[in-house]
Each structure stands twice: as C-alpha cells, then as structure tokens.
C-alpha positions in Angstrom: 0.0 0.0 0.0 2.2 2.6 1.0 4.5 1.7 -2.4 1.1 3.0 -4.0 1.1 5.8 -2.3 4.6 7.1 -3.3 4.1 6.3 -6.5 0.8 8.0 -6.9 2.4 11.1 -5.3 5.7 10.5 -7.8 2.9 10.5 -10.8 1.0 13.8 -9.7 4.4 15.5 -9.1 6.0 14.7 -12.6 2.5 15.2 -14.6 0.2 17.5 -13.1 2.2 20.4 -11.2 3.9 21.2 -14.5 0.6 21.1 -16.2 -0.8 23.7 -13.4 2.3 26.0 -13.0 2.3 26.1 -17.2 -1.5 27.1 -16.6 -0.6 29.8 -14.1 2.0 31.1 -16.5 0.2 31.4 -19.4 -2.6 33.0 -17.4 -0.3 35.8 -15.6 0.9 36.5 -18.9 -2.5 36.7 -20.5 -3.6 39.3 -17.7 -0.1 41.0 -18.2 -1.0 41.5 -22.0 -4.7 42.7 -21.9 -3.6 45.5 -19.3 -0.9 46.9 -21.6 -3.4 47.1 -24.4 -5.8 49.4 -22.4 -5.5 53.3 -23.1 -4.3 55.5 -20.8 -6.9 57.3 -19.3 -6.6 61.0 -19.7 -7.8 63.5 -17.0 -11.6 65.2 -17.6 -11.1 68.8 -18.5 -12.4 71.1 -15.4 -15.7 72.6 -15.3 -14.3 75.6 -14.4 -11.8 75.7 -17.1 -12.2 78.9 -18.9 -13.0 78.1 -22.6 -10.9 80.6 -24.9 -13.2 84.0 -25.6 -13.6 85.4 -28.8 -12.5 88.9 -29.5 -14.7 91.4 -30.8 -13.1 94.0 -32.5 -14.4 97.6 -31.5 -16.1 99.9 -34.6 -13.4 102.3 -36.3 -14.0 105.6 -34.7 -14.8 106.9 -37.9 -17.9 104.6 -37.8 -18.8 105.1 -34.4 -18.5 109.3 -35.0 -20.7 109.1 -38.2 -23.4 106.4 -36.0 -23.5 109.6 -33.6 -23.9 112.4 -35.8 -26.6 111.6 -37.9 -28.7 110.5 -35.0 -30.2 111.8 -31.2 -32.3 110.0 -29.0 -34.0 110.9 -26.1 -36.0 108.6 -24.3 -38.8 108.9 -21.9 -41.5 106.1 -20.0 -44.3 107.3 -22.2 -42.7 109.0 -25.1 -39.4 108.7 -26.8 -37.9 111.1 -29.7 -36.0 110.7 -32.1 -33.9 113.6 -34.4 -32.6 112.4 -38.0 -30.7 113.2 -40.3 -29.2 111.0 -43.8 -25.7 109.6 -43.0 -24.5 110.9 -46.6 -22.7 114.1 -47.5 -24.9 117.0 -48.5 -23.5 119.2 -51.5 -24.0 123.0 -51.2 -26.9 124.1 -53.1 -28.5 121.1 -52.2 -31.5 120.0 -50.1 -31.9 117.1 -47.3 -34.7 115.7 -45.2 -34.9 116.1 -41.6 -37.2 113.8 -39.2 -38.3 113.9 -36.0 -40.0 110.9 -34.8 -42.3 110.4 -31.6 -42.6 107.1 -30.2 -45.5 106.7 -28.2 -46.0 104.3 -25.0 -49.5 102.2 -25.7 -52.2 103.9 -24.0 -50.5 107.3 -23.8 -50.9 110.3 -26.7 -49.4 113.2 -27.5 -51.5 116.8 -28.8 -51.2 118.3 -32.2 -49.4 121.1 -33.5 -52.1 123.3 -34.0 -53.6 122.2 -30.1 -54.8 125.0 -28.3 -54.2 126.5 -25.9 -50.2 126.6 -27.7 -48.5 125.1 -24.0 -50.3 121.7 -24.4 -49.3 121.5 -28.3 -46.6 119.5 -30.0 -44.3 121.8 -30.7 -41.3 121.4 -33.1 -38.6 124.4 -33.2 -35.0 123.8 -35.6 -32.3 125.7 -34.8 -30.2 126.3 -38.3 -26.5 127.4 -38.6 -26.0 130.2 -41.2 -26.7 128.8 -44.6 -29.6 126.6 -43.7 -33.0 127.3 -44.4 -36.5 125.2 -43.6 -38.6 124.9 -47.1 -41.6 125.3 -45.7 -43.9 123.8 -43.2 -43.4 120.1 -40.9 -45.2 117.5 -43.0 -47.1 116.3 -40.2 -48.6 112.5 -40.0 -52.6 112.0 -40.5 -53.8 112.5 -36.4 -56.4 110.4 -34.4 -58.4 110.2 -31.7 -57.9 111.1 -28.2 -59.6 108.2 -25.5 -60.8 111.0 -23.3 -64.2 112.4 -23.5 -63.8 115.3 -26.1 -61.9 113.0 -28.6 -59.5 115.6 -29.5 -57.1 115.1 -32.6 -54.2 113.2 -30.8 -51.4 111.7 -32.0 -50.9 108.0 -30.5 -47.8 105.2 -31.4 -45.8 106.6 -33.5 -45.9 109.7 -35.3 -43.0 111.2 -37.9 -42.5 114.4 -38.6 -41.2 115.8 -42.1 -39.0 118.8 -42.6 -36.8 119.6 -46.1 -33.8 121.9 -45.1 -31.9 123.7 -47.9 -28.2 124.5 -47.6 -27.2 127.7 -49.4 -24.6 127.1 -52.6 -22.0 129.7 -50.5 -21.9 127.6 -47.3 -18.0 126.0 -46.9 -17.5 122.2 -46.7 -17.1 121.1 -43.5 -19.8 119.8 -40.5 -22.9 121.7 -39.1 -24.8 121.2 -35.7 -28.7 121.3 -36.5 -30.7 121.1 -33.3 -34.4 121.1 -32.7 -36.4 122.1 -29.1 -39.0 119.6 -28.7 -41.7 120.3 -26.6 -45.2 117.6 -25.8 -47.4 116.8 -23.3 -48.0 113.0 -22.7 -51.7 112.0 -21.5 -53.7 108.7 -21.1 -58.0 108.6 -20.4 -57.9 109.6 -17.4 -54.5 112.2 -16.8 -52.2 114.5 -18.5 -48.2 114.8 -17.3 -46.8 118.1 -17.8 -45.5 119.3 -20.9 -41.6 118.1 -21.4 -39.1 119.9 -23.5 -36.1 118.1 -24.6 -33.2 119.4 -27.0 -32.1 117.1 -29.7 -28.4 117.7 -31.9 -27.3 116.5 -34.5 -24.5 117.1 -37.3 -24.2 117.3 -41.3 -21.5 117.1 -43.4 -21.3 119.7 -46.3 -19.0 119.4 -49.4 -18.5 121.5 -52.5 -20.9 121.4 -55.2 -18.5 121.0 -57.8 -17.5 117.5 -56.0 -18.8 114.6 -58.0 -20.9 111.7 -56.8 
C-alpha cells in the first residue's frame, strides 16, 4: 500500500504540477498582456476651465462718429424722440430731409401742433447754422383720436415728422450742428403729465458742389 502511495504522489508531481504552474504562467501572462493594451486614461477637462473668448473687434472711430452724428435719441417712459438726419454728405446748393420721430408708449398720446391752448401743443422748433433754411412747413402725419371724452385730434404710437432743409450754394465744406427744441405733453384717459421739452443735436457734413458723386 504505501508503495502506491509514493508512486501516486511520484505521478501527480511529474505530470500534473507542471501542467498547473504552465497554466498559471500562461494566465499571468494573459492578464499582463490585456492591461498593456488598455488606453491611458486621460484626466476630464475642469468645469471651471475657462473656454478661450472670442474677440470682438471695436467699430473704427470713424464709424462710431458718423453712427453719432446723424442721430439723437431721447427717451422717456411714455414717449421717446428721435432727431434724423441722412448719413451721406450734403453738396451746397442742395437739399436734405430732416425727421423727428415720436414714439408713443401704448395707451398714452401726445396733442397736435395746431392744439390749443399753444402750451399743451406738440411743438417742433430747428435751430439752423447760417446757410440753412426750412422749405416750408413740418409735413405732419394724419392724427387720431384722443380716449378722453372730447376726442381731440391726438397723436398715439408713433408719429414722424417731415421737414426739407436747404443748404445755401456759398456755405463752406465742413460739418454743421442742427438742433431742434422739442416740446409735448403725454396724456392717457384719465391724466395729463406736464408738458416736457427736450433738446435734440445732430450734425451734417457739407461738401463742395463741384464735388462729383
């Protein structure tokens, strides 16, 4: 019996413990292999990393001068006004239209030019340099309705206002302040505020007549 043993133990050393050390060997190197092939992993980009900004390059300042000049705004809760002029040279000799433009909060209105009495009227007054002239009257827009009682012509929205201004063939190139005293009185059904009277500026550029287009 015990010569069976021994050789059983002989036969399980010299067969099987190769066999299960080759079987460890191939697996460690199995393992070893599939963990080399896996990426690297790369660290996650911060939430809080600031993402590059891009730059907005400010308008010329001849741009941003010209965007001024032809243009005034003056606004108000109820009503807001606007002074106009066109952004192109104006020959001497020449004519140009100037506009004043009312924008009107809904539910509010304005009064008419020819309102009575004259303190609750719209009133429009240019101040010209030398060599400017007005030709003519305000090419006012059709009026409407007032919500109080009397239904007095009212001007509600928004209303333009037209005026042509001719430049004298003598007047030098160069730039001219307009301005133009704006006076209204805002009212809704049931109130009126008190009248408001704003200045608005703005400038035009003159050239030579003999200049070509």
């Amino acid at each position: 019996m015990s010569d069976f043993t021994t050789n059983t133990e002989s036969v399980f050393r010299t067969c099987l413990l190769p066999s299960v050390l080759w079987s460890a060997c191939i697996l460690i190197t199995v393992s070893g292999c599939e963990k080399s092939e896996l990426p690297e992993a790369t660290p996650e980009k911060s939430a809080d990393a600031k993402l590059p900004q891009e730059e907005i390059s400010p308008l010329p300042s001849d741009q941003q001068t010209q965007q001024a000049k032809n243009l005034d705004r003056s606004e108000g809760e109820q009503v807001t006004v606007i002074l106009e002029v066109p952004d192109q040279p104006v020959k001497a000799g020449a004519s140009f239209p100037l506009t004043v433009k009312f924008e009107i909060a809904p539910l509010w209105e304005i009064r008419t030019l020819d309102a009575q009495p004259a303190k609750v009227a719209t009133q429009l007054n240019l101040d010209l340099p030398d060599g400017f002239q007005a030709a003519g009257d305000w090419q006012a827009p059709p009026s409407g309705r007032s919500l109080s009682l009397d239904s007095h012509p009212v001007y509600a929205g928004e209303a333009e206002f037209r005026q042509t201004v001719q430049v004298d063939a003598e007047v030098k190139p160069g730039e001219y302040t307009l301005s133009c005293q704006v006076q209204y009185q805002a009212c809704d059904e049931q109130r009126c505020l008190s009248p408001v009277q704003k200045k608005l500026q703005v400038t035009v550029l003159v050239r030579e007549s003999r200049e070509t287009d």
